[in-house]
N, CA, C and O of each residue as an XYZ file, in Angstrom:
284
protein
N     -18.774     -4.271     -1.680
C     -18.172     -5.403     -0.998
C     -18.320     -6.673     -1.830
O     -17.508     -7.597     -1.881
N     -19.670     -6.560     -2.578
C     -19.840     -7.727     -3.422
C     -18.465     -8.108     -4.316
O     -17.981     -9.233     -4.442
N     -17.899     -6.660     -4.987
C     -17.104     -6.634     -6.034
C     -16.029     -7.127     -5.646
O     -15.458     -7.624     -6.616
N     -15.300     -7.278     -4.469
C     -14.181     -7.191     -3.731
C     -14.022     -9.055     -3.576
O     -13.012     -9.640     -3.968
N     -15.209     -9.769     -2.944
C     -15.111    -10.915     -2.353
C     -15.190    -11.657     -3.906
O     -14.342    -12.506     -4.180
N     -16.378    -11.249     -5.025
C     -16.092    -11.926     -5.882
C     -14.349    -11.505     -7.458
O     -13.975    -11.910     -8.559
N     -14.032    -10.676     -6.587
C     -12.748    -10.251     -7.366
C     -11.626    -11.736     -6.892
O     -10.868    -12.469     -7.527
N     -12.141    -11.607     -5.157
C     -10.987    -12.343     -4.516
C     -11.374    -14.124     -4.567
O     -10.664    -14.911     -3.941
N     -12.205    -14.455     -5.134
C     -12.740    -16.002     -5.393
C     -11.954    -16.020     -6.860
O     -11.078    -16.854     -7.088
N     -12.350    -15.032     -7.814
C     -11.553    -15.192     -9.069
C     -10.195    -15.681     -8.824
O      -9.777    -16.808     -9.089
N      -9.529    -14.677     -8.268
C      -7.691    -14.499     -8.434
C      -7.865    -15.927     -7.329
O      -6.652    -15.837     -7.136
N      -8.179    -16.854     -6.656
C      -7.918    -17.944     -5.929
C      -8.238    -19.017     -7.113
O      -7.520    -19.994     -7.330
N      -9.636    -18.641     -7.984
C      -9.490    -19.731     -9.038
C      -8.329    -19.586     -9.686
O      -7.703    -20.621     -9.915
N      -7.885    -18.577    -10.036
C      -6.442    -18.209    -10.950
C      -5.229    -18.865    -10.739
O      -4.411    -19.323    -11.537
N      -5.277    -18.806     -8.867
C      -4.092    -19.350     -8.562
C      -4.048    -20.622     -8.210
O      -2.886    -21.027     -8.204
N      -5.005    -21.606     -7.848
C      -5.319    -23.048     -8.254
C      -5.076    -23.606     -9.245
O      -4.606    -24.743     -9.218
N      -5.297    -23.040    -10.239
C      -5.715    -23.852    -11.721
C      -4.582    -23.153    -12.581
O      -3.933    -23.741    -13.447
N      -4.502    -22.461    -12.399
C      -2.739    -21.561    -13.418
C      -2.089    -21.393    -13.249
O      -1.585    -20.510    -13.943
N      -1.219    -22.007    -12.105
C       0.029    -22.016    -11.583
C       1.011    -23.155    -11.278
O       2.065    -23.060    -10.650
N       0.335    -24.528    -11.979
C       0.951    -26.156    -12.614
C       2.149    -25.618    -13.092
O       3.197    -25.676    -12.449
N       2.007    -24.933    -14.536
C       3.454    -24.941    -15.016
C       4.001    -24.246    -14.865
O       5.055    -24.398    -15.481
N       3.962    -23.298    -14.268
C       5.443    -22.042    -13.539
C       6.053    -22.146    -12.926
O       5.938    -22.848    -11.921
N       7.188    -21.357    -13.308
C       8.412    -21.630    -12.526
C       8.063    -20.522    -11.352
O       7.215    -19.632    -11.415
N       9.046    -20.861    -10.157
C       8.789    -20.294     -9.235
C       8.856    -18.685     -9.076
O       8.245    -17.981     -8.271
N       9.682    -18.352     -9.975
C       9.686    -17.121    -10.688
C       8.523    -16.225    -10.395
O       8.274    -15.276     -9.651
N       7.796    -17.093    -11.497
C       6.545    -16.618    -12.286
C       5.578    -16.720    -11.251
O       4.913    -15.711    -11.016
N       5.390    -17.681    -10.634
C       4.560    -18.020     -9.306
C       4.501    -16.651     -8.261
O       3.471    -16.117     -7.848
N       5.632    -16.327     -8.020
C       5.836    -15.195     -6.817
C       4.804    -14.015     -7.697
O       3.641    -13.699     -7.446
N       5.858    -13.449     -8.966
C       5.278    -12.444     -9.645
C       4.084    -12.268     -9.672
O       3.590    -11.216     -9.266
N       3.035    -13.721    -10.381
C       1.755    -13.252    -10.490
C       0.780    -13.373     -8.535
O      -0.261    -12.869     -8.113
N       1.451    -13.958     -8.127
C       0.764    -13.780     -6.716
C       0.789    -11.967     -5.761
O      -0.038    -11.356     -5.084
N       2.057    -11.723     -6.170
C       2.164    -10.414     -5.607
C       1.550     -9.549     -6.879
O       1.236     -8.395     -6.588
N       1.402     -9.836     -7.845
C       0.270     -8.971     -8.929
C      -1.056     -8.688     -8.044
O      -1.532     -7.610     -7.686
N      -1.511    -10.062     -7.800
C      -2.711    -10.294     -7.309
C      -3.066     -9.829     -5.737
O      -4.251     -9.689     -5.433
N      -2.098     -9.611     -4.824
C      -2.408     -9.372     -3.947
C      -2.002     -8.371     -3.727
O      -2.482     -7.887     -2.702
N      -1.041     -7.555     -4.403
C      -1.311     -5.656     -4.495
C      -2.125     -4.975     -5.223
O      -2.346     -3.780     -5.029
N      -2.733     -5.766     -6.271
C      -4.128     -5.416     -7.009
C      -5.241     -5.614     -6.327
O      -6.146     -4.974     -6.863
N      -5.752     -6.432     -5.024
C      -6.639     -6.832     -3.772
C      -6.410     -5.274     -3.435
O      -7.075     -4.266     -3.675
N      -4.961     -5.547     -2.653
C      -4.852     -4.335     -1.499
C      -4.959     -3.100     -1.867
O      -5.233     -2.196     -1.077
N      -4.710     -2.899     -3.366
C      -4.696     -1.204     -3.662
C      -6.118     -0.879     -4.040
O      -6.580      0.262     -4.027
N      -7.076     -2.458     -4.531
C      -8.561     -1.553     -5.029
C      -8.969     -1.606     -3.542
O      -9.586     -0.576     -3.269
N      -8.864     -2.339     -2.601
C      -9.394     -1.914     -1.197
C      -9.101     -0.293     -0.688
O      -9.856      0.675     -0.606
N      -7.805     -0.449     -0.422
C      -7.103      1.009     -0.175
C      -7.705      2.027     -0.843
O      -7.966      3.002     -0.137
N      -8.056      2.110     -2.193
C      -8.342      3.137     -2.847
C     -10.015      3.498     -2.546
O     -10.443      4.652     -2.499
N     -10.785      2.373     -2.370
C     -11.827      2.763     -1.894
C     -12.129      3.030     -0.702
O     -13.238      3.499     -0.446
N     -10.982      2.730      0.505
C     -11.204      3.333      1.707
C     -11.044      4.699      1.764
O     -11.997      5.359      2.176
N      -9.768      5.397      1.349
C      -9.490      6.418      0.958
C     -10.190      7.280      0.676
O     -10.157      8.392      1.202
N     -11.134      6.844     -0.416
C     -12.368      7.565     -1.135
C     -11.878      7.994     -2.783
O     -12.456      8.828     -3.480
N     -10.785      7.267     -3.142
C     -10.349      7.065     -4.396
C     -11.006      6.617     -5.405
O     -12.196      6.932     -5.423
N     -10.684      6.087     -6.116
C     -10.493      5.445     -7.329
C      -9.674      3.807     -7.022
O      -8.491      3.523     -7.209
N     -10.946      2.807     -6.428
C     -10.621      1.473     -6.533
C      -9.809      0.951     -7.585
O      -8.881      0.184     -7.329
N     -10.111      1.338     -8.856
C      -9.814      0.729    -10.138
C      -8.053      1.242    -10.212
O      -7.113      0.451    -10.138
N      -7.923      2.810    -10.382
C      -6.508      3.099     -9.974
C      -5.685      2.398     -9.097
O      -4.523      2.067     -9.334
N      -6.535      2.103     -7.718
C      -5.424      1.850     -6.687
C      -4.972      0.093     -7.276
O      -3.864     -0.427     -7.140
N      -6.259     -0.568     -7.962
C      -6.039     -1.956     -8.129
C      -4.489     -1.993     -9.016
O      -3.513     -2.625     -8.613
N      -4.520     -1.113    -10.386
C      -3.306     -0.707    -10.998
C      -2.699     -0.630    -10.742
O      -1.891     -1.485    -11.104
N      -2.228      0.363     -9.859
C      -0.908      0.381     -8.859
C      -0.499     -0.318     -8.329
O       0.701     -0.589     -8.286
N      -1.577     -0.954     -7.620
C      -1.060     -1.934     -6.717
C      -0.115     -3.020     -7.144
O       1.025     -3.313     -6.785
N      -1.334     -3.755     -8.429
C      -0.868     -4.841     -8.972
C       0.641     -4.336     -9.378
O       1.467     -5.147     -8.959
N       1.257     -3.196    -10.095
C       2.515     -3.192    -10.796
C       3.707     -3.047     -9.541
O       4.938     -3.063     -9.547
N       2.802     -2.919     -8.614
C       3.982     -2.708     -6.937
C       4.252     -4.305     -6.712
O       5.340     -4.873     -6.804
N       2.979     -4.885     -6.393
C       3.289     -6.136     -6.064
C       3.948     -7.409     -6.466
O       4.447     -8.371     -5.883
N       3.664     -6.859     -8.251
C       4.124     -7.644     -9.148
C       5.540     -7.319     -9.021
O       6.200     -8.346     -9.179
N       6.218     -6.366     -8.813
C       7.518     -5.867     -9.479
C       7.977     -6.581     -7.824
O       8.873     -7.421     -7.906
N       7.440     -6.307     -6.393
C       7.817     -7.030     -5.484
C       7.956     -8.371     -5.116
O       8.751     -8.831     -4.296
N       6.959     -9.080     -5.917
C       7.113    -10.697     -6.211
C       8.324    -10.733     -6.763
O       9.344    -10.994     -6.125
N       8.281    -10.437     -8.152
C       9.627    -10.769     -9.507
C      10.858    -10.767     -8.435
O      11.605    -11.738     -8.323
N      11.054     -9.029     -7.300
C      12.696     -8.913     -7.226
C      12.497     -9.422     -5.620
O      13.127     -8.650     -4.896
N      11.936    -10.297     -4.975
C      12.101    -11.420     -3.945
C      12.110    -12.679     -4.344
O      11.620    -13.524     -3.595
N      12.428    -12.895     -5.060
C      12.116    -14.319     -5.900
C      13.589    -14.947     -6.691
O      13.913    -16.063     -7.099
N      14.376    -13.363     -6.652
C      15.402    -13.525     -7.547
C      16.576    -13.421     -6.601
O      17.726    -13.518     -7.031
């Protein structure tokens, strides 16, 4: 749980401080990176998976779902 809350303080510093110069584009993309990379290392460890896999997945779901709502 430790890994999870300090995963999710990171990606909030990320999105505070690195998201000035993007276009809105880019904004959606890396937010849905970040929050299907949350939901899939959760998922994967509920499951009884492979956190690290599900984070992967996730992120390239969420990301690819940011990019094509955005457009």
């Amino acid at each position: 749980m430790k890994r999870i809350t300090l995963g999710f303080l990171i990606l909030v510093l990320v999105f505070s401080l690195g998201c000035t110069g993007m276009s809105k584009t880019q904004q959606s993309t890396l937010s849905g990176a970040g929050i299907g990379a949350v939901s899939g290392g959760v998922l994967g460890a509920v499951v009884g998976g492979s956190p690290a896999t599900g984070a992967l997945i996730g992120a390239g779901v969420g990301g690819a779902a940011g990019y094509l709502l955005e457009k």
